[in-house]
N, C-alpha and C positions, 0 to 999 in steps of 0.2 A: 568448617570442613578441614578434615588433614591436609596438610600441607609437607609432604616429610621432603627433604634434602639429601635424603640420605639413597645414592644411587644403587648401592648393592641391596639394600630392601626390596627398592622396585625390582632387581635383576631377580631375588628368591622369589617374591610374590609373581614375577611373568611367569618362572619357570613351573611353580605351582602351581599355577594356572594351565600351561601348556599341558603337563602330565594327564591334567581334569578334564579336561576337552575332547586333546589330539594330540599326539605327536606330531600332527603336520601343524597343529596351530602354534606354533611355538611366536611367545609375546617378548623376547628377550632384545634386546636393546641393541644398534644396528653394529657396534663394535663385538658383542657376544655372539654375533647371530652365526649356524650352520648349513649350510648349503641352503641360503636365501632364498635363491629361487626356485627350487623346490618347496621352498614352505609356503611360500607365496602364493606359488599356484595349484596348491594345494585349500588353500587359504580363503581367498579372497580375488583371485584375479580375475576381478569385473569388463574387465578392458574397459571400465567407464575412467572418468576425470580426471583427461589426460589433457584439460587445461580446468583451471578453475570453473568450478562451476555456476550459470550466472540465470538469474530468473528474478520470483517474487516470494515473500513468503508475507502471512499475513499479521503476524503478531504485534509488530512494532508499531502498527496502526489502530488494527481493529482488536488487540487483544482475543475479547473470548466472543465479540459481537461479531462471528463472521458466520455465514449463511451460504447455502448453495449459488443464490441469486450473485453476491460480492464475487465470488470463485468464478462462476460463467462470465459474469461483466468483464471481470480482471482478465480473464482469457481471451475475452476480445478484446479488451484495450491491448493488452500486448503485440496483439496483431496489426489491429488499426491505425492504432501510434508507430510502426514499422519495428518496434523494440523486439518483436520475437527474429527480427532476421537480425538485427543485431546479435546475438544471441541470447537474449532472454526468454529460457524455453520451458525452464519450471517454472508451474503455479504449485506452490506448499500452501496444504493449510497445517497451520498450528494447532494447538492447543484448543480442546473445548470440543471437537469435532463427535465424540462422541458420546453414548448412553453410557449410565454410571453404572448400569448392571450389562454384564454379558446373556447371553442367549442361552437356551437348554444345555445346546451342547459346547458351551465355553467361548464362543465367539465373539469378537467387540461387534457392535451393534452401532451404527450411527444414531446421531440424536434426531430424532422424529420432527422434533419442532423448525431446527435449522438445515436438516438435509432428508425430507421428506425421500426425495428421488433414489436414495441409497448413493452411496460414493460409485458404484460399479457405472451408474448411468452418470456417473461427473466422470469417470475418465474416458465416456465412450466419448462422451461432449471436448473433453478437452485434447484429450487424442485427436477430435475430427477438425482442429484449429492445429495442428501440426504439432502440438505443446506437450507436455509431460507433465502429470498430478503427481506431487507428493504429500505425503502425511507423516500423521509426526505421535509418535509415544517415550515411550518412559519406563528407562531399565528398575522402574522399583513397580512397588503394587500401586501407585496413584499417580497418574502427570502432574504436572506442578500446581495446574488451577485446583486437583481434588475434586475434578468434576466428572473425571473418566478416569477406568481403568487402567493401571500400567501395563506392561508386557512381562514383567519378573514372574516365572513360572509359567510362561504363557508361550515364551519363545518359538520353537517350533511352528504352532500351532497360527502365530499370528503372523509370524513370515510367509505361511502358504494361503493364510485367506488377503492377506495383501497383494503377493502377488499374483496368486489367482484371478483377482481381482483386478488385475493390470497394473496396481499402483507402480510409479517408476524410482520414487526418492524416497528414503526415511529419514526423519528426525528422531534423532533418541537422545531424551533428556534420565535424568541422572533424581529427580526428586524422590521423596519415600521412597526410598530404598531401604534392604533390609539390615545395614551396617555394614554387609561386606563390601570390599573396594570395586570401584571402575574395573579394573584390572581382573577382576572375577567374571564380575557380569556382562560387559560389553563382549568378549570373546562369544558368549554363547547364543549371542545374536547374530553376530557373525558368522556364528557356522549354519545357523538354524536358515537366514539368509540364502547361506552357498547351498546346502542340502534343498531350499526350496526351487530351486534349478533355473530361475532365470532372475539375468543381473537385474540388481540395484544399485543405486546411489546409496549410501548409507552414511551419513553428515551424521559423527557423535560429538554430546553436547552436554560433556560430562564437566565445564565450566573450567577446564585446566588444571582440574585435581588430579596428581600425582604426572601432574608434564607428561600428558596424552602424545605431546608429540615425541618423546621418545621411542617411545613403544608402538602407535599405533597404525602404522602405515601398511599391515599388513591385518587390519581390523577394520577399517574405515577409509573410507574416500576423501574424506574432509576429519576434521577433530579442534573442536571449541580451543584456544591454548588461554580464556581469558572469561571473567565471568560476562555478566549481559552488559550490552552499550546503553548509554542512555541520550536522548538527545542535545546536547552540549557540549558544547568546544572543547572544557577540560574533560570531562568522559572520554570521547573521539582520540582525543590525545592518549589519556591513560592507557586505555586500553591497545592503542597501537603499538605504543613502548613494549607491550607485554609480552606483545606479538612478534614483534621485533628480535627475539632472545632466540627465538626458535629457529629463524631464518633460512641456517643450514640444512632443516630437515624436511624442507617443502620438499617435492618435487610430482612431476607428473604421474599421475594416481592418487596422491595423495596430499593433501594443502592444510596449511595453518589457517585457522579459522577465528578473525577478531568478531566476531560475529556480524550479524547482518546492516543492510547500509539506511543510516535515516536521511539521508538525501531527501529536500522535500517533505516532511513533517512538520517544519515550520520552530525547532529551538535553536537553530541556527542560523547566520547572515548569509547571503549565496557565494561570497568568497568563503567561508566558511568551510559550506556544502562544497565546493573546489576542491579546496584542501584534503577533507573529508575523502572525496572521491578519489582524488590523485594517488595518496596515501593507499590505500586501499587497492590500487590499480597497478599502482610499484611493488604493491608487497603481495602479490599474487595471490590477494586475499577471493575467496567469493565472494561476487557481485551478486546479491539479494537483496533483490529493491525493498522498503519499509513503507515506503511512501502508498498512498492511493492510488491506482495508475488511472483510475478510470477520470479525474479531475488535477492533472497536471498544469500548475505552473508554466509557460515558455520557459524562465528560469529552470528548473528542476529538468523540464526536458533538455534543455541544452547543456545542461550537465550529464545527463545518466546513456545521449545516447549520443555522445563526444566521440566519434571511431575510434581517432586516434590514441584518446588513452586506450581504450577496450582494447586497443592491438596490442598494447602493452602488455596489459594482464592476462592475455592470452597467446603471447610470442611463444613460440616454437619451445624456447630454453627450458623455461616453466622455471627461471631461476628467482628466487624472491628476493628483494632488494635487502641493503642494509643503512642503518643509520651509522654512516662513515665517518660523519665530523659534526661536531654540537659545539657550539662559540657561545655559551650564553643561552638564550631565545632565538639565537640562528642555526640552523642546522643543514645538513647536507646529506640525501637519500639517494644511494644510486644500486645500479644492478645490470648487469650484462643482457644483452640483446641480441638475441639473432642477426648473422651478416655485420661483428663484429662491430656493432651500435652498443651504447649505453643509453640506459634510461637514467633521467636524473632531476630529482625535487629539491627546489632551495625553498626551504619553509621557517616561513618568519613566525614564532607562536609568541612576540610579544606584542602592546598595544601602540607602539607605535614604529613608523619603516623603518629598515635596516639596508641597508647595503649587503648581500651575500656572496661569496666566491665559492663556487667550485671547485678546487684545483687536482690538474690530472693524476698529483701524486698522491692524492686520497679517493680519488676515483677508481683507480685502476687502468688510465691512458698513461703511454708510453711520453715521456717528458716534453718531448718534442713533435711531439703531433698537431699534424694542423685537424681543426674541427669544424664541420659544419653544424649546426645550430637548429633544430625543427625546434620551435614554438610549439607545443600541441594544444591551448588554450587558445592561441590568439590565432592558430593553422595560417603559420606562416614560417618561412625559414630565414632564418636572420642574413643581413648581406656580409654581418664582420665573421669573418673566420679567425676561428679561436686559439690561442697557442699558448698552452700553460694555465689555464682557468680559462671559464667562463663568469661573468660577475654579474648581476644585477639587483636592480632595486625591489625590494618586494615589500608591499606595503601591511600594515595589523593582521593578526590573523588571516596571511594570506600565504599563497605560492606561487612560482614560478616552476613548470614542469618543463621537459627538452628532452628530445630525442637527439645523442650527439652520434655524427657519422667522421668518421676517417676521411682525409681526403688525401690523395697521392702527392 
């Protein structure tokens, strides 16, 4: 994939874009941009994911083996395990969902063999559990299995049988496509979207080709900034770093997307999966479960439906944290919180403990403040109040997370 570095490319190719589109869709970069909110709401303005958005999707487990029967199950477990009040409200299916040939008159077609029922009778189903169906295709002519249709040239036509259809979320993947850029094609969904009149979620997942979050906050609700996760410690890491670059350009409506969480898959140790989560939860990544939800671990659930980080990743601010200080394999992740709290992760990524410091002049606390200390792992508040750091031990591949409050 290109990769180009070169910022005023992307500024000519948005604006070439814009011209092709819309004058209201203008894709120009947030320091170029002219009367913003007018383009915006002209654009895209969903009024949806005005916190990150958090459910299931199904790829990272059952790849192409997913079925009506997995989609309905998953929608009750959501409910039954109490995780849809948490807020886990989308069930996505991924890839594979439907027939490789369209209908007479152009229409994706489910696959007969694993969604007999037609998707319209999966969103009446999952609609009547309080939940939201998404689905998922692909800005070229094939999704990435090659087993279904894309949407390139289809645009239009596929946003009104979707949402006709009730569906509430889209995945748009980026595979065969016709050579022209992200930057071309993603906008025409976009519009095809807003033209089909009623909101969507619209998560693109165009892999972080040509730094989607520059551009697309007024294209998407979510946007990939990193290719796919895999389940492992060094993956989870990598790709969080990648994520991390972007930081400044999250905010409410629109989020950096490291992509979806394997919590519970079973390639990593459950302080791992901690990690994994906490990360993800500071950086006001979507929370999209990977895992099976219908055969949970205690483990796994006591990670995925932890409140207190969830408040996090969905505080008020919608500010994404940053990675402020790196000593080594010790590091230090913080980010502002509503009610003038910070969020803050010491994360140990080598194989044996470290001792980690906070300090408030890398955090952004005023030098001499005293702090009080929320534990959100162990849901306890510590009795030492804090002044000039916080420090602790944090053992292999693990973290320590803390909600810090002022005190007078």
């Amino acid at each position: 994939m290109e990769r180009s570095m070169d910022v005023c490319v992307v500024v000519a190719v948005l604006m070439l874009c814009s011209m092709m589109v819309s004058t209201a869709s203008s894709m120009s970069m947030p320091e170029a941009e002219n009367s913003s909110e007018e383009l915006r709401g002209n654009l895209l303005a969903n009024g949806l994911g005005l916190t990150p958005q958090m459910g299931w999707n199904s790829w990272n487990h059952f790849n192409c083996k997913v079925d009506e029967k997995v989609i309905k199950e998953t929608a009750d477990a959501l409910v039954s395990t109490g995780l849809a009040k948490l807020g886990y409200i989308y069930v996505n299916i991924d890839d594979c969902w439907a027939a490789m040939h369209r209908d007479a008159k152009g229409n994706l077609l489910p696959k007969n063999s694993t969604f007999p029922s037609g998707i319209k009778a999966l969103v009446d189903y999952v609609h009547s559990k309080g939940l939201k169906l998404g689905i998922y295709s692909d800005a070229g002519q094939f999704t990435c299995s090659k087993t279904m249709p894309g949407s390139l040239g289809h645009e239009e036509q596929d946003a009104k049988t979707l949402l006709h259809g009730g569906i509430d979320y889209l995945k748009y993947d980026n595979c065969y496509n016709d050579g022209t850029k992200p930057t071309v094609r993603y906008p025409v969904m976009t519009m095809a979207l807003t033209k089909a009149g009623r909101p969507i979620f619209f998560s693109l997942c165009e892999w972080g080709d040509l730094h989607p979050a520059l551009r697309s906050f007024k294209v998407g609700n979510s946007w990939r900034t990193t290719n796919d996760i895999s389940d492992n410690w060094n993956s989870m890491l990598s790709i969080i770093d990648l994520n991390e670059v972007y930081a400044d350009l999250a905010r409410p409506g629109g989020w950096n997307d490291p992509d979806m969480l394997e919590v519970g898959n079973g390639g990593m140790k459950n302080n791992e999966y901690i990690a994994h989560f906490s990360l993800w939860a500071i950086s006001k990544a979507p929370l999209l479960l990977g895992c099976d939800v219908r055969n949970l671990t205690k483990e796994t659930f006591n990670i995925i439906s932890n409140q207190e980080v969830i408040a996090v990743n969905r505080d008020s601010l919608g500010i994404q944290a940053k990675k402020v200080r790196m000593e080594g394999n010790s590091e230090i992740w913080a980010g502002p919180l509503s009610g003038n709290r910070v969020a803050l992760v010491l994360l140990n990524r080598a194989t044996v403990p470290h001792s980690i410091a906070g300090n408030w002049d890398d955090i952004g606390i005023p030098e001499n403040s005293v702090i009080e200390a929320r534990d959100v792992w162990e849901h306890k508040t510590l009795e030492t109040r804090f002044v000039g750091n916080l420090t602790a031990n944090v053992e292999p591949h693990s973290c320590k997370m803390f909600v810090l409050k002022p005190i007078d």
